[in-house]
N, CA, C and O atoms as CSV, one atom per row, in Angstrom:
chain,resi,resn,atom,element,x,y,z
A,1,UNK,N,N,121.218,100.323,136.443
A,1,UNK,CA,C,120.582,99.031,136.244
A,1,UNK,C,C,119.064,99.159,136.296
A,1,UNK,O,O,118.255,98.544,135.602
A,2,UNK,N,N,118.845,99.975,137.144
A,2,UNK,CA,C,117.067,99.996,137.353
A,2,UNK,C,C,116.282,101.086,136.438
A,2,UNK,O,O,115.091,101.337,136.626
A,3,UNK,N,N,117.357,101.944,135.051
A,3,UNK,CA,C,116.954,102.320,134.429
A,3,UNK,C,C,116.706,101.616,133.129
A,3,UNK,O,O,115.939,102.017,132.253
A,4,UNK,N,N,117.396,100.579,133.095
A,4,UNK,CA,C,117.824,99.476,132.001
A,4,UNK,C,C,116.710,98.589,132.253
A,4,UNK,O,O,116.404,97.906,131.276
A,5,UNK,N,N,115.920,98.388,133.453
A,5,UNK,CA,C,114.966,97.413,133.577
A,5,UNK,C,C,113.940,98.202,133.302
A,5,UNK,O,O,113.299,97.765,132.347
A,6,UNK,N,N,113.484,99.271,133.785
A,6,UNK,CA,C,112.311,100.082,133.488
A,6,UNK,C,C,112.081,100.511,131.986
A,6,UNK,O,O,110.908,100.502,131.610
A,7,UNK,N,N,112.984,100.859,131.143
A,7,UNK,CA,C,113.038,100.777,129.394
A,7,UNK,C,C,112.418,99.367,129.014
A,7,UNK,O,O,111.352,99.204,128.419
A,8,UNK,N,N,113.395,98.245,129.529
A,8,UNK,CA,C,112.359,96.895,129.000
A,8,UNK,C,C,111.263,96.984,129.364
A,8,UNK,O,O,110.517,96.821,128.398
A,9,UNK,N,N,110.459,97.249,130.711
A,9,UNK,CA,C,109.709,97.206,130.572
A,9,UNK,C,C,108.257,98.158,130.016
A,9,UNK,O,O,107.140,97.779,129.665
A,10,UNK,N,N,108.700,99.150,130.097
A,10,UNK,CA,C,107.957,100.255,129.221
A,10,UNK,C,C,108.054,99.652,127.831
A,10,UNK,O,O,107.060,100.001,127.195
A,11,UNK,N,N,108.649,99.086,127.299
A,11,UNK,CA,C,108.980,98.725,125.895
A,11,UNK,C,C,108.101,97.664,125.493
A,11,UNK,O,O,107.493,97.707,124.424
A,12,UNK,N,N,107.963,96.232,126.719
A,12,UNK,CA,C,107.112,95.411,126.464
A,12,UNK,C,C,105.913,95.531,126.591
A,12,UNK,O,O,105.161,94.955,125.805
A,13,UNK,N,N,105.422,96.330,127.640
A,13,UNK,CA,C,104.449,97.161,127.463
A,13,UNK,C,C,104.064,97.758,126.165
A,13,UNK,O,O,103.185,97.171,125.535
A,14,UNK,N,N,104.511,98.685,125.734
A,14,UNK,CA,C,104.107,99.354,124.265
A,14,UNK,C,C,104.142,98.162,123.219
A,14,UNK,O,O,103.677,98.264,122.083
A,15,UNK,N,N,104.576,97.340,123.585
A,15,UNK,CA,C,104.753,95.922,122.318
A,15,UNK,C,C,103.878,95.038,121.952
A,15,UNK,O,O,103.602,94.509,120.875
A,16,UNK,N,N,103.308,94.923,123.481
A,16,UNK,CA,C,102.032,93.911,123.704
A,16,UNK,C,C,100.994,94.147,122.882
A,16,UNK,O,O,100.522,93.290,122.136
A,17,UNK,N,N,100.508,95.549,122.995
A,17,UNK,CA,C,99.388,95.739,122.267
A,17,UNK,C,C,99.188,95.587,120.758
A,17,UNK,O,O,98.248,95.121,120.114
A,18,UNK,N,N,100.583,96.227,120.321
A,18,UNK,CA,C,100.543,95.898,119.132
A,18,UNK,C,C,100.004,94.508,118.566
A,18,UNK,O,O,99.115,94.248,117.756
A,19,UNK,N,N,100.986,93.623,119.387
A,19,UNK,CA,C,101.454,91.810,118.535
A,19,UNK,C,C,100.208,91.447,118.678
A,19,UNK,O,O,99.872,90.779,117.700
A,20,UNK,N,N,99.184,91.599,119.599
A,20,UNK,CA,C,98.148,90.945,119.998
A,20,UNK,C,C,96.788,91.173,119.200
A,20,UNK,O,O,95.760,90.501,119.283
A,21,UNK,N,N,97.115,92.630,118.163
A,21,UNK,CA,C,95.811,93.084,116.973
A,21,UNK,C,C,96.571,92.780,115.978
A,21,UNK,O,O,96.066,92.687,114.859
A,22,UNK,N,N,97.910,92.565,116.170
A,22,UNK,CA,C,98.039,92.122,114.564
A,22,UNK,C,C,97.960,90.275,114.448
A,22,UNK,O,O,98.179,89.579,113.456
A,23,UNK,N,N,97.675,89.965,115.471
A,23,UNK,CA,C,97.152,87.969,115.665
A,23,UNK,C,C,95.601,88.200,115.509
A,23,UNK,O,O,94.902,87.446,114.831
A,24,UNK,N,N,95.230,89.034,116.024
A,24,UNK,CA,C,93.758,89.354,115.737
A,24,UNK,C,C,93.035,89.460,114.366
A,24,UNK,O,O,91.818,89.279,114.395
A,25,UNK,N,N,93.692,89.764,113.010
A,25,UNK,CA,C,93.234,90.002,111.899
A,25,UNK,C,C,93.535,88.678,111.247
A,25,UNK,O,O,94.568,88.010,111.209
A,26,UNK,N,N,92.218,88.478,110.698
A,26,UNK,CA,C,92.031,87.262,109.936
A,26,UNK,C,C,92.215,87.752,108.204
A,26,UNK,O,O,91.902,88.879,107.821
A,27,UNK,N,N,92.746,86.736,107.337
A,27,UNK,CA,C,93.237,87.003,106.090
A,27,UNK,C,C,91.418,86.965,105.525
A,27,UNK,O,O,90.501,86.374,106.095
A,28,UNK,N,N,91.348,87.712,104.384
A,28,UNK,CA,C,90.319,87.667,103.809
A,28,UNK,C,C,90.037,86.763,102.470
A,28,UNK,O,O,90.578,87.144,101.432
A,29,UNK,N,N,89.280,85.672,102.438
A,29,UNK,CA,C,88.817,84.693,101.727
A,29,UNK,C,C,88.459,85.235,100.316
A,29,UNK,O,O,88.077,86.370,100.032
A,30,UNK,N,N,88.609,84.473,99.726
A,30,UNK,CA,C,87.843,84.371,98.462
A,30,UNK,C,C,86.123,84.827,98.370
A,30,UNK,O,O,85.795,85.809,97.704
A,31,UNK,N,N,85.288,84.146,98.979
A,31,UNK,CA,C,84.029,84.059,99.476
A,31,UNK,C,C,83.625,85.529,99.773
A,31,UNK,O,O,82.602,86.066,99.348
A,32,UNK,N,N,84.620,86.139,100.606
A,32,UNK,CA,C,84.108,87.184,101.695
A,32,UNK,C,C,84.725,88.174,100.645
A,32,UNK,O,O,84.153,89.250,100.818
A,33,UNK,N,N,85.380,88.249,99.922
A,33,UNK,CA,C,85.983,89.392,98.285
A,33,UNK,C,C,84.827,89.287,97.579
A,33,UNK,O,O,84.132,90.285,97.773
A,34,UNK,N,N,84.192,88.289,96.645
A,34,UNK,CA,C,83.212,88.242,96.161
A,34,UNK,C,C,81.382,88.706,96.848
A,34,UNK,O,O,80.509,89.385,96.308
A,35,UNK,N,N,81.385,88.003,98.178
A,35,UNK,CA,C,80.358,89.004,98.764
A,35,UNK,C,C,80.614,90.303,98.838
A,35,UNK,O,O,79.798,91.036,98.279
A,36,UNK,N,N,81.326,90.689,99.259
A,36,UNK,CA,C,81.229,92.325,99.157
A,36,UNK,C,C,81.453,92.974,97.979
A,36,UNK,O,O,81.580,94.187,98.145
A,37,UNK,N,N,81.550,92.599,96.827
A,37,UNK,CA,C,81.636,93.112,95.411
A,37,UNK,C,C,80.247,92.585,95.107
A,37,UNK,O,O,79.991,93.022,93.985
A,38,UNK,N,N,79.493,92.058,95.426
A,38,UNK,CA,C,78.261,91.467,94.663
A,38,UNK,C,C,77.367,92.633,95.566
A,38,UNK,O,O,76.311,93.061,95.099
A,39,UNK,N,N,77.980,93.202,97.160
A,39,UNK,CA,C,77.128,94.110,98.014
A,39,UNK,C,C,77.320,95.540,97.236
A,39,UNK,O,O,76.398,96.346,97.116
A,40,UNK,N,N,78.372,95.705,96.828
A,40,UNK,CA,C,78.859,96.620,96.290
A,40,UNK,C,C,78.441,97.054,94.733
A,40,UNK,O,O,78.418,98.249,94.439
A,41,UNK,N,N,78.094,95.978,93.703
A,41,UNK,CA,C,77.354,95.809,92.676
A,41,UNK,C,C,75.984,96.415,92.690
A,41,UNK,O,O,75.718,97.392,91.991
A,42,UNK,N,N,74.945,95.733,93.633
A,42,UNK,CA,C,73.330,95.565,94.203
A,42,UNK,C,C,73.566,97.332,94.598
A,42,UNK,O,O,72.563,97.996,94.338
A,43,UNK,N,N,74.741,98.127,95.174
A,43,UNK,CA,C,74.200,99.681,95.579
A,43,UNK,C,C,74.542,100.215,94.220
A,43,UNK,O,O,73.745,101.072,93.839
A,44,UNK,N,N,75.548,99.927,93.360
A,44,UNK,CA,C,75.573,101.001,92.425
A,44,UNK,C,C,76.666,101.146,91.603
A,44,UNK,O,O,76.656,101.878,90.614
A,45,UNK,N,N,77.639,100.468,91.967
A,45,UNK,CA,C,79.510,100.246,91.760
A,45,UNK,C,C,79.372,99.635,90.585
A,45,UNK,O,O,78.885,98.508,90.490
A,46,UNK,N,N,79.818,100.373,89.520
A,46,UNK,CA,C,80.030,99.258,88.148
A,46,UNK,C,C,81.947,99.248,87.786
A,46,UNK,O,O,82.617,100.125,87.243
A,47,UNK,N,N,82.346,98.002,88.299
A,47,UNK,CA,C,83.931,98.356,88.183
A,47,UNK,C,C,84.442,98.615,86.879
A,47,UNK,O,O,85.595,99.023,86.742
A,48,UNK,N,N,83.830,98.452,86.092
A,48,UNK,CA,C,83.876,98.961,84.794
A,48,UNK,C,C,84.189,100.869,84.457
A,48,UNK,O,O,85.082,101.318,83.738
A,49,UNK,N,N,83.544,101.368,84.937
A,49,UNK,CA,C,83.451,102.982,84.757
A,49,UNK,C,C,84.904,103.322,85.707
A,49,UNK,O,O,84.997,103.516,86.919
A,50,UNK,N,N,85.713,103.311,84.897
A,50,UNK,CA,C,87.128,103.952,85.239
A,50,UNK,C,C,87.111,105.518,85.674
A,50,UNK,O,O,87.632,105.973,86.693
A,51,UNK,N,N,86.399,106.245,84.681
A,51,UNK,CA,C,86.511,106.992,84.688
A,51,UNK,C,C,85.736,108.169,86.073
A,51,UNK,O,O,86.122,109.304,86.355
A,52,UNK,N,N,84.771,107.517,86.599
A,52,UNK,CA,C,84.222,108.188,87.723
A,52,UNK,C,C,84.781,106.822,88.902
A,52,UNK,O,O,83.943,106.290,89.630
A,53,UNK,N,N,86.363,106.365,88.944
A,53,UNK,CA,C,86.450,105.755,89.910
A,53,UNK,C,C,86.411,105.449,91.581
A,53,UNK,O,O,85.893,104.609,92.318
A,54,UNK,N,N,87.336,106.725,91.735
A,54,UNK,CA,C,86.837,107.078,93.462
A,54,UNK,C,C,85.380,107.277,93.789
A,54,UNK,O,O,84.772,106.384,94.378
A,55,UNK,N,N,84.778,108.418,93.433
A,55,UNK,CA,C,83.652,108.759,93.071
A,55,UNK,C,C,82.368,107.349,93.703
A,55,UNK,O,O,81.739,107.341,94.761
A,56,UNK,N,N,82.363,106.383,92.652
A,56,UNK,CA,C,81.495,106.005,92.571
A,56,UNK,C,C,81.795,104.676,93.215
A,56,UNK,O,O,80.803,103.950,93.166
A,57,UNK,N,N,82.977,104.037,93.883
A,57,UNK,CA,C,82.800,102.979,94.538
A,57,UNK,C,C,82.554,103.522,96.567
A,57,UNK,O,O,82.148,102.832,97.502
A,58,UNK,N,N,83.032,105.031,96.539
A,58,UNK,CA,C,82.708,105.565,97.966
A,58,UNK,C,C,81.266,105.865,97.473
A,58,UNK,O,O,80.532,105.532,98.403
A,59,UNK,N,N,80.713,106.215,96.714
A,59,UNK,CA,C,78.988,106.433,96.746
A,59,UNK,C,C,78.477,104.982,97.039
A,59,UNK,O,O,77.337,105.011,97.502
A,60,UNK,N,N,79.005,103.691,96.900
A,60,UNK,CA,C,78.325,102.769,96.850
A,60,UNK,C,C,78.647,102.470,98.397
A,60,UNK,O,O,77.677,102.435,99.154
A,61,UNK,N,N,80.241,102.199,99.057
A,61,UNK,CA,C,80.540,101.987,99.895
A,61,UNK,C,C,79.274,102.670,101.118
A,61,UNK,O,O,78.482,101.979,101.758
A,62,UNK,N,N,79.404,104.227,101.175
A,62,UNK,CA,C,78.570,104.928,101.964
A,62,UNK,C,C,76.987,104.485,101.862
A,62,UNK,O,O,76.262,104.574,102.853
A,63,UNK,N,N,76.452,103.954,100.472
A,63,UNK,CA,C,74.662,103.082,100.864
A,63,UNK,C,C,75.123,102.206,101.549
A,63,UNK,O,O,74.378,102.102,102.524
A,64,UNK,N,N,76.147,101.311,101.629
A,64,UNK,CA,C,75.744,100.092,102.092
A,64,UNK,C,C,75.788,100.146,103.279
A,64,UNK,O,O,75.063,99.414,103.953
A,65,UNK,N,N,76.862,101.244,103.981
A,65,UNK,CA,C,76.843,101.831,105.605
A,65,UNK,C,C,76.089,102.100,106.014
A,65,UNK,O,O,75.858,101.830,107.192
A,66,UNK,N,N,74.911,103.109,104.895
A,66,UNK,CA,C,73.940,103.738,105.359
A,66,UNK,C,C,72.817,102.673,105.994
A,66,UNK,O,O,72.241,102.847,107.068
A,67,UNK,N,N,72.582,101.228,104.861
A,67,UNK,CA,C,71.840,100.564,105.386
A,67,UNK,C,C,71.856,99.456,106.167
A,67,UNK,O,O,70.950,98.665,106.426
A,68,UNK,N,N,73.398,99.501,106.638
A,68,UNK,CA,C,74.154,98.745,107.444
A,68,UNK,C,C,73.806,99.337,108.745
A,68,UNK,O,O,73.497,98.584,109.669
A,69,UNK,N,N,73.831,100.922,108.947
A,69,UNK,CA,C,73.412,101.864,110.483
A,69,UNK,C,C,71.887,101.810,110.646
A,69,UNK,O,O,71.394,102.063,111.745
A,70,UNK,N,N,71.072,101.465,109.517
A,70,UNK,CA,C,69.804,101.673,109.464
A,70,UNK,C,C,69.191,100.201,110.196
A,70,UNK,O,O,68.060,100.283,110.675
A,71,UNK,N,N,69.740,99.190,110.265
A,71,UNK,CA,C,69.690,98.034,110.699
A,71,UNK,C,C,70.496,97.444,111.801
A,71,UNK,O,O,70.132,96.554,112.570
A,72,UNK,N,N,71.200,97.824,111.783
A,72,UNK,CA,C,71.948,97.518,113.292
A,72,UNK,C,C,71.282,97.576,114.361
A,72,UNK,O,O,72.041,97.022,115.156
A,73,UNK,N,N,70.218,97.922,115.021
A,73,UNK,CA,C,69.664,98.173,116.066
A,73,UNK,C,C,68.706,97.626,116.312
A,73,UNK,O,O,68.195,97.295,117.382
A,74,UNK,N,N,68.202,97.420,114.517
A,74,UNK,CA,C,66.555,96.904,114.516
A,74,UNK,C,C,66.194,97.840,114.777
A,74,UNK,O,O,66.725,98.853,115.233
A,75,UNK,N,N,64.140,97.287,114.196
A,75,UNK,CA,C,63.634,98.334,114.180
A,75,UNK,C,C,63.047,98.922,115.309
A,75,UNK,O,O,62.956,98.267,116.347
A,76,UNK,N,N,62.610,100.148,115.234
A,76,UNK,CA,C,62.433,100.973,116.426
A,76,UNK,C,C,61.387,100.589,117.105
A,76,UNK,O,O,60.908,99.627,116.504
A,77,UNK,N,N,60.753,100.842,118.080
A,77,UNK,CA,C,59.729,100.569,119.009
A,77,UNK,C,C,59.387,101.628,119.439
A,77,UNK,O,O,60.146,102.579,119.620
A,78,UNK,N,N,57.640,101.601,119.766
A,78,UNK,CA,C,57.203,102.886,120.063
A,78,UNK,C,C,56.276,102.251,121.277
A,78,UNK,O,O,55.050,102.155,121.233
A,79,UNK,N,N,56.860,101.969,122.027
A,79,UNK,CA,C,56.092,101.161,123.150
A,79,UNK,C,C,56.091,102.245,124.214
A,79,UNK,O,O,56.529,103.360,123.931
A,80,UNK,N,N,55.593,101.958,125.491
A,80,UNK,CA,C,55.077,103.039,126.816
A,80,UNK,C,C,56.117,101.514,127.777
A,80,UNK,O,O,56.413,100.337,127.573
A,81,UNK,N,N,56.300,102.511,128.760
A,81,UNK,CA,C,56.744,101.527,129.932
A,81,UNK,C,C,56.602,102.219,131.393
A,81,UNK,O,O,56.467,103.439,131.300
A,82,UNK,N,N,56.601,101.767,132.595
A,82,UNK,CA,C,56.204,102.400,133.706
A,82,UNK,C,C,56.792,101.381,134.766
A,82,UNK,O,O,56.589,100.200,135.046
A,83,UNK,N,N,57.572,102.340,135.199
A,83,UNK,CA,C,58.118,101.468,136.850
A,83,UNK,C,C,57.562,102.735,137.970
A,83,UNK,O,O,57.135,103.889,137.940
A,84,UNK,N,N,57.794,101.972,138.651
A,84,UNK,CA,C,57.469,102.324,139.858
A,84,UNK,C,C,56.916,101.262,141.068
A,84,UNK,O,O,57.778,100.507,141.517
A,85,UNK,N,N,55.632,101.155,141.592
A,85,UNK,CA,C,55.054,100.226,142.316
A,85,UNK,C,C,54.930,99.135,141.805
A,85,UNK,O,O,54.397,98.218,142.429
């Protein structure tokens, strides 16, 4: 019996995490498809060119990361600081 309870609960355990990221993902809009194809346009992506397909929508994908990491932090500071007394 107390192996039969410890399976449920190891089980609901491993379960939880799941149910709780898949309530977490929001469906993606109309709005938010078209912004990122218009972000995706502005680096370089012409959905047109079949023929260099992988290729050239990961070359575009990777600028927009690039200037997505380049901004995340803001810009740098070159300031002095001093603790002590």
């Amino acid at each position: 019996m107390k192996s039969i309870l410890k399976a449920a609960v190891v089980a609901a355990v491993l379960t939880v995490p799941a149910l709780s990221f898949a309530q977490q993902q929001q469906p993606v809009t109309r709005a938010q498809v078209r912004a990122e194809l218009v972000q995706l346009r502005a680096a370089g992506y012409n959905p047109n060119d079949w023929m260099h397909y992988p290729d050239n929508i990961q070359a575009a994908e990777a600028k927009i990361n690039a200037q997505r990491a380049a901004t995340a932090f803001g810009p740098s500071t070159n300031g002095t600081s001093q603790s002590g007394q």
